[in-house]
N, C-alpha and C positions, 0 to 999 in steps of 0.2 A: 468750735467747741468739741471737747475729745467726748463728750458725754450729753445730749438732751436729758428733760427731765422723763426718767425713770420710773418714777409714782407721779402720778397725775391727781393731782390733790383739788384744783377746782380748772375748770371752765373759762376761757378769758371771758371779761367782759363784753359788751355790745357799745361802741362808740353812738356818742349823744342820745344815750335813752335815758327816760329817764328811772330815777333808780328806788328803787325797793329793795325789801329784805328777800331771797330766792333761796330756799333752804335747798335747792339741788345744785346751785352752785356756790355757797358764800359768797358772791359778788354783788355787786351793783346788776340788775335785771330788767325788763322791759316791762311795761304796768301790761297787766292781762285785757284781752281782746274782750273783757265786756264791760272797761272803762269809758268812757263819754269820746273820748277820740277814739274812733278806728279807722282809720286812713292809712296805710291801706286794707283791703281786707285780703284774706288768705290768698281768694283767685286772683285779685291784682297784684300781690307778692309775690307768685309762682309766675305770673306774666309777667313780670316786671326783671322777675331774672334768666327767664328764659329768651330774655331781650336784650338784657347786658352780657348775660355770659350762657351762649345756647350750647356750651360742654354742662352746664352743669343742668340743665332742663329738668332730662330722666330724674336724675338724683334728686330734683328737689320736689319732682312731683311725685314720687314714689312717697317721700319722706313725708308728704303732706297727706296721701290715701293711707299712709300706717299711722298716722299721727289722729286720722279721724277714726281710724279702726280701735283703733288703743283707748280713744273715747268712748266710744258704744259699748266695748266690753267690760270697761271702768263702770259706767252706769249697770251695767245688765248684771256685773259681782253686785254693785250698792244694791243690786232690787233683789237679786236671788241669793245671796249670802254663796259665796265660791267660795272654794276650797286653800288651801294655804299655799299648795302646789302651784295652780292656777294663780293666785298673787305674785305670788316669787317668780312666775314667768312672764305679767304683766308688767312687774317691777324692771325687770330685765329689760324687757322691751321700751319701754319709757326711757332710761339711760342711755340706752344704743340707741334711740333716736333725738337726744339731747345732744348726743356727742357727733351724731352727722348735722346736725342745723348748726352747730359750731365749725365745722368744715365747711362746709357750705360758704357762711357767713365770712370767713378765712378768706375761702379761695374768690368769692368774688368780692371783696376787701371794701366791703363796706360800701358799694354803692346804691343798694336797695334796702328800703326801709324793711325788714320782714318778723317786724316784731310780733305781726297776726300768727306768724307760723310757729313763731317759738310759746306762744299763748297757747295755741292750737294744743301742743304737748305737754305744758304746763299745770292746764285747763284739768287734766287725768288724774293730777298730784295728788291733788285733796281726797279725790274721794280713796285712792290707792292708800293713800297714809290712812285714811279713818278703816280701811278692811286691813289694813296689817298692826292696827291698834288692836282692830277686834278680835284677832286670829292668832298674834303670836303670843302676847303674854297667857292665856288659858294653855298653851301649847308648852309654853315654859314649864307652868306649873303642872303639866304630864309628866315632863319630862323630870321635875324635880322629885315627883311622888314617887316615877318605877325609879330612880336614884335613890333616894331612902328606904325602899323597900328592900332595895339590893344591898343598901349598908347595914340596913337591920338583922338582915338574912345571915348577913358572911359573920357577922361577930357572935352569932346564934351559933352560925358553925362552929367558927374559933373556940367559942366557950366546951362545944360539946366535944370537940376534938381533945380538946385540953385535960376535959376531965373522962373522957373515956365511956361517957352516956350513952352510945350509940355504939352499934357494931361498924366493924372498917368498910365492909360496903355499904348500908348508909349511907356515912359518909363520903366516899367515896361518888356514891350519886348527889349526894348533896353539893356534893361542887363541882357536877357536871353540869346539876341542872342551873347552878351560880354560874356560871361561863357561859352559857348560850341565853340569861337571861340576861349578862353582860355586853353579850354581840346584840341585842336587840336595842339598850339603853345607849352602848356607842354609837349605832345607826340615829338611834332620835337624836343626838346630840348632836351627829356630822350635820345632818338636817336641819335640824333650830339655828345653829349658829351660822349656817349660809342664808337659811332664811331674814337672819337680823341684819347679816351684810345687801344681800339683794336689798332692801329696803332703806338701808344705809348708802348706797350707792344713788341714790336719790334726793338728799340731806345731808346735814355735816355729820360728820361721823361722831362728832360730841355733843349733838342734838341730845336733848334730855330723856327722852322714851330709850333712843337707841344705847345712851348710857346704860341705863337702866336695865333695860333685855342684856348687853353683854355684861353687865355685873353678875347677874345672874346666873348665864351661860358658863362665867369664869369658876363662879362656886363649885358648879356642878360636875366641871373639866376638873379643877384638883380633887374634889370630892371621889373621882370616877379613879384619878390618878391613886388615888391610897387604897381604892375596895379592892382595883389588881393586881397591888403587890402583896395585897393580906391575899388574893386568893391566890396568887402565883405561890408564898412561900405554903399555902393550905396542900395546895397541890404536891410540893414536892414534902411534905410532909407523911401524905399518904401514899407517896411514890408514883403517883400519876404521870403521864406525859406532859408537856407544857399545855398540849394540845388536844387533851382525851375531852372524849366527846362520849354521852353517853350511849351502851351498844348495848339496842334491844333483838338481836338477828337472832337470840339462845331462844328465845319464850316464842318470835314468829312459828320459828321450826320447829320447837316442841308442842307449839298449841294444842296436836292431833290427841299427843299425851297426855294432856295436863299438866305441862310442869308448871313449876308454878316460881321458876328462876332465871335470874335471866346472867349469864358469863357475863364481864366485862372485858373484852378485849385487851383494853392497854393496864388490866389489873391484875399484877403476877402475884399476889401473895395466897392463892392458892381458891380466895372466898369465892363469894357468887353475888352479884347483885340482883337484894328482892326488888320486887314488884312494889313500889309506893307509891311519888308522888303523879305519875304519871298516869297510872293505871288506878290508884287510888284503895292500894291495900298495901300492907308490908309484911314483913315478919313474925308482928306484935310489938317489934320495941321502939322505944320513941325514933319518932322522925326529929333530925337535928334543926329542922328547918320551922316546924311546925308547934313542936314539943307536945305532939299529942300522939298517943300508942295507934299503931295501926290493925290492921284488924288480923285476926289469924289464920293461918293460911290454909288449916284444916276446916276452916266454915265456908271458904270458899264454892260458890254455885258455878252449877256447867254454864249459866247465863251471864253469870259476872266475869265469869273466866272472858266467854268469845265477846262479851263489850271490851275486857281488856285489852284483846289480843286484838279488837278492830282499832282500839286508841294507840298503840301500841305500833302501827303500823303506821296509822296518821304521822305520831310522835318520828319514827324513825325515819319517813320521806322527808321530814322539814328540815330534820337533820344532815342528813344525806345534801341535800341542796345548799347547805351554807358552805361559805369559801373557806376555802383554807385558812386563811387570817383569821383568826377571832381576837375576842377581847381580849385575852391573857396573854394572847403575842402580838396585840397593836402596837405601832412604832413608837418605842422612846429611846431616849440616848440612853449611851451605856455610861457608867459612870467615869470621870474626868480621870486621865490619868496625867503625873507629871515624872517621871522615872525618867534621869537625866538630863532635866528640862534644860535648855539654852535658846533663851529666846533670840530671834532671828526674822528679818535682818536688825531690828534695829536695836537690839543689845549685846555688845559684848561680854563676853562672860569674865571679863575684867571690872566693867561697869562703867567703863571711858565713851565720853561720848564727844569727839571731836573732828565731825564732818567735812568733809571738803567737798562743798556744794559746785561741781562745775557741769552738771546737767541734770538729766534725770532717766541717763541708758542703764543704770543696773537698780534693785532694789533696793538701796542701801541709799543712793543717790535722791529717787524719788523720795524716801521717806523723811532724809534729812529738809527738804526741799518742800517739804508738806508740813513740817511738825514748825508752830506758831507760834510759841514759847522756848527755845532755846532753853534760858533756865530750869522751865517748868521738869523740860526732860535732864536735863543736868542734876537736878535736884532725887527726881526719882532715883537717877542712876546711882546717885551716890549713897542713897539710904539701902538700896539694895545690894551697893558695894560693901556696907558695914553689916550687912545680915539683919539690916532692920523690916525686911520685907519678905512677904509671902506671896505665892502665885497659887490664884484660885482657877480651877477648870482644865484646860488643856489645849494653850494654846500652839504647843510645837508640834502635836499631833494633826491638830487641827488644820493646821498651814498646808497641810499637801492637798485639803479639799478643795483650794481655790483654783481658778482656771479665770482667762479675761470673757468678761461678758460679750456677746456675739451681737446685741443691739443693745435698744432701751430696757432691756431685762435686768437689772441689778436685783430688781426684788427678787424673780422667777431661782434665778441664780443663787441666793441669798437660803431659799426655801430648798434648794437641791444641793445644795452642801449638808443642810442640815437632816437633808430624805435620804444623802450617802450616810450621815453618820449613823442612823438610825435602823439601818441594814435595809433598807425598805429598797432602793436604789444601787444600780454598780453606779464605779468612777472607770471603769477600764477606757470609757468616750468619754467625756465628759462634754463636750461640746456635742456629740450626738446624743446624750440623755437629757444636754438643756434644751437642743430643736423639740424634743419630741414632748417636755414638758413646756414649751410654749405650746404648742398645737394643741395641748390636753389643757392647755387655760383658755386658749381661744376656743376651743369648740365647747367649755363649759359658761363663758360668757367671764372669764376673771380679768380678759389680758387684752388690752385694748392698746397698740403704741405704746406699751406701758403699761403699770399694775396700780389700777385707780388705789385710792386711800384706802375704802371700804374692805379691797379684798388683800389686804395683807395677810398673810399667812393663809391663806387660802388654799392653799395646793397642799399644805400640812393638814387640814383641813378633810380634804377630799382624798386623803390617801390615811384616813382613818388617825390622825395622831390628834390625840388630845394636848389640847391650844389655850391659853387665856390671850386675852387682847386688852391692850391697854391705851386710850387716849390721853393726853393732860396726865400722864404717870406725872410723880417726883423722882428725883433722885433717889430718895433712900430705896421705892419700889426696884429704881435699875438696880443699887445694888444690891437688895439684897437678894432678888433671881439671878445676877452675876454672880454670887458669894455659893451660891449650890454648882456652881461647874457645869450648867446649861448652856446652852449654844441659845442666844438671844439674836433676833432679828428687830433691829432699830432702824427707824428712818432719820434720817440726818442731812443738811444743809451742805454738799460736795465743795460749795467754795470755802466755808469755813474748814472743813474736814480737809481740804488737800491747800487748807494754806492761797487760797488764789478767788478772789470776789469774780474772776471772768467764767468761773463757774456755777455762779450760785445758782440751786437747783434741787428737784426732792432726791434721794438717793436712797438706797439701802444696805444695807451690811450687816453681818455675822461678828455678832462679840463671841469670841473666842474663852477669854479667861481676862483676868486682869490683875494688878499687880497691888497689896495691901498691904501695910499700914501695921507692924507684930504693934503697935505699941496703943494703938488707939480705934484700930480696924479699919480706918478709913483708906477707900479706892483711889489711889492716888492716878493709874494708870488703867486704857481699857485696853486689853489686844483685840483685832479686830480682823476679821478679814475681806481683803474691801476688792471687789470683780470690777472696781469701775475705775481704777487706778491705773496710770502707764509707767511701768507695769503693774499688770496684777499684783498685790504685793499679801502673803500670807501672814502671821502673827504679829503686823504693827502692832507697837505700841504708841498708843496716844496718850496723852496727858491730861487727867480728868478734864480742867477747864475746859480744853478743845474740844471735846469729843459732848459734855455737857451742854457747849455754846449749838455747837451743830444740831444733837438734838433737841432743843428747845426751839430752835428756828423753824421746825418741822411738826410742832405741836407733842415734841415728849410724847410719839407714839412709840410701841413693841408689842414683841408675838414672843411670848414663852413656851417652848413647848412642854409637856409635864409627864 
């Protein structure tokens, strides 16, 4: 096989156990070690394979001393209430030792019964699901209150910018202090939503809570999406930099004096930024954020002064220490362009589509040689040979971000076209910025042989890009985040998708753009650009059915980015 599976979506079974519901692997599972049988028990299990297969011994009695550690610390969260951090790294740990008792259990092929040890890790489940029941939904709803407060705030702006209620410095700190109150709401969000995958990585990922939290999560991700583009154009409105950050260094330096203003650095129209919400006086005139007048700068005391100037200092360290990226320039795509589109390889810009399948050494070859419906694409071709079709997103530009994948990474690869487009990423390596974004998934616990279900879109995630995720999508949800010209990450079914059942398998891929429908808008085609192809093959086009049947096999999952 030119491809293993890619996403590791569940756990094989355990031959002749018997079977229950296991929500860390949707499989058939072994009944838990405090059932009326236990034969054997843990120590006979670990003797037992340290007797059939003495390579695997260390391993298996390592797995079984973190497997009782993982317990004690499960009860000792239930009795002292731990922290959400402390979950998400017990959570961690529960998975990465589910996925070695299944090696394990592989390599010595089933000749020891060692259903005690998979109980042993098991056993941790419940009480880890009842502390990240406890822990994440109240942590949602943090995170949804500083999101509203921040939407509240910017159209406070908007309004006051609009009608002129405030003077341009003011404002002008009013949407500094909107940007850095932004960087702090992207941080809880990167947070919460790895938080519901760690936990997710332990259950099916359409588990009902976990629906639930990433419903949530996804509001909150478009919601974040619209506050910074109101403040991105608030910004260039006031002529700000993408990236102005508010500068108190005028009021440190003149504290000796009194002044009682502070310059703004990246603000050339000549003002001065007063002293408001930080320091907790202004000018007199309304604060845009507040709508309440601030106090005047003549009643000011020499003690209000040096409280300001000690807050004021605080304020500008915390500043000083935040990274260069902020909210207002966290990664999204730029907008789709098609300026001389000709899609490639598999349309002519005639609209003929008449292949001559005699292998599959060039791209053209491969794709005819994949695509399942002959007519289906006959048909496209022809609608778009009469002008009856439109192409949404970009997918000719798109095509030069693909490269072949270097292992089981399709997803990894999938996320790193989508981290180039987004400027976040070079291509000049492309195969040394995917080594290095495996190594940044593996030391973050995302990438195991493969990119479990849970952590799809992950690495969008962890490199600050706001994400929805979707399980059990429909159709119409694909199209209609294909119809906005985003780059979507779908998993899909490789032997449907390349046309050949000896691959069936989870896989990943970049929808590119696709091809619609002038007369009724329907997605008739999806481009796609697929790393797990020989070759590599950039802006396929596939034919709805196909590409629909694939992912439906795969549970209609995607990662938008927004």
């Amino acid at each position: 096989m030119r491809l293993l599976l890619c996403l590791l979506i569940a756990a094989p079974p355990l031959q002749g156990a018997p079977a229950q519901t296991n929500p860390l692997t949707a499989v058939p599972a072994p009944v838990s070690a405090s059932a009326a049988v236990q034969t054997p028990t843990v120590d006979e299990a670990v003797a037992a394979i340290c007797k059939q297969a003495p390579s695997l011994c260390d391993e298996t009695t390592q797995v079984v001393a973190a497997g009782r550690d993982l317990g004690k610390q499960a009860q000792d969260c239930a009795a002292s209430s731990c922290d959400l951090k402390t979950i998400d790294s017990l959570n961690v740990s529960e998975d990465e030792l589910t996925r070695r008792y299944f090696l394990i259990k592989d390599k010595e092929r089933g000749k020891v019964n060692a259903i005690s040890i998979f109980s042993l890790i098991y056993d941790s489940d419940a009480l880890l699901k009842k502390e990240s029941e406890r822990l994440i939904p109240p942590e949602l709803t943090g995170l949804e209150t500083e999101f509203k407060d921040l939407q509240v705030r910017t159209a406070g702006l908007q309004s006051a910018v609009r009608a002129k209620t405030s003077d341009p410095a003011s404002m002008v700190s009013g949407a500094g202090r909107l940007s850095q109150d932004g960087d702090k709401t992207l941080g809880r969000f990167t947070a919460d939503s790895l938080s519901i995958d760690r936990r997710a990585s332990n259950c099916k990922v359409d588990d009902a809570d976990i629906a639930a939290w990433r419903e949530r999560a996804n509001a909150v991700a478009v919601g974040l999406s619209t506050v910074r583009e109101r403040l991105i154009a608030l910004q260039q409105s006031l002529k700000m930099t993408p990236a102005a950050h508010l500068d108190l260094s005028g009021l440190l330096k003149g504290a000796a004096s009194g002044i009682k203003e502070i310059p703004h650095a990246s603000q050339p129209i000549g003002g001065s930024l007063q002293l408001n919400k930080i320091t907790g006086f202004s000018q007199g005139q309304v604060d845009p954020l507040t709508g309440k007048p601030g106090l005047d700068p003549s009643a000011i005391k020499p003690d209000v002064l040096a409280a300001a100037v000690k807050a004021a200092a605080q304020a500008q360290a915390v500043i000083n220490a935040q990274p260069a990226r902020t909210f207002l320039d966290s990664p999204r795509l730029p907008p789709p362009t098609l300026s001389g589109f000709v899609a490639q390889p598999t349309i002519a810009f005639d609209g003929t589509w008449n292949p001559k399948i005699v292998g599959t050494k060039t791209p053209e070859e491969a794709v005819a040689k994949q695509t399942m419906s002959q007519s289906d694409m006959k048909a496209v071709l022809e609608l778009r040979r009469k002008g009856q079709t439109a192409v949404v997103g970009s997918p000719q530009s798109r095509a030069s971000l693909i490269h072949p994948q270097s292992e089981d990474d399709c997803a990894v690869v999938a996320q790193q076209q989508i981290l180039v487009q987004a400027g976040v990423l070079s291509n000049a390596d492309p195969v040394g910025t995917e080594n290095a974004l495996i190594k940044f998934a593996k030391d973050h616990h995302l990438y195991n042989n493969g990119t479990p279900a849970a952590y799809r879109g992950d690495l969008l995630v962890a490199h600050n890009m706001l994400i929805t995720k979707q399980y059990n999508a429909k159709p119409a949800d694909l199209d209609t985040a294909v119809k906005t010209g985003k780059m979507i990450q779908v998993a899909v079914d490789a032997g449907v998708l390349w046309n050949d059942p000896s691959e069936s398998g989870g896989h990943a891929v970049v929808i590119t753009g696709a091809e619609v429908s002038k007369v009724d808008g329907k997605v008739l085609g999806y481009y796609i650009n697929d790393s797990g192809s020989y070759p590599a093959v950039g802006g396929r086009l596939v034919p709805a059915a196909q590409l629909l049947k694939a992912w439906r096999m795969m549970g209609n999952a995607m990662v938008v980015p927004q």
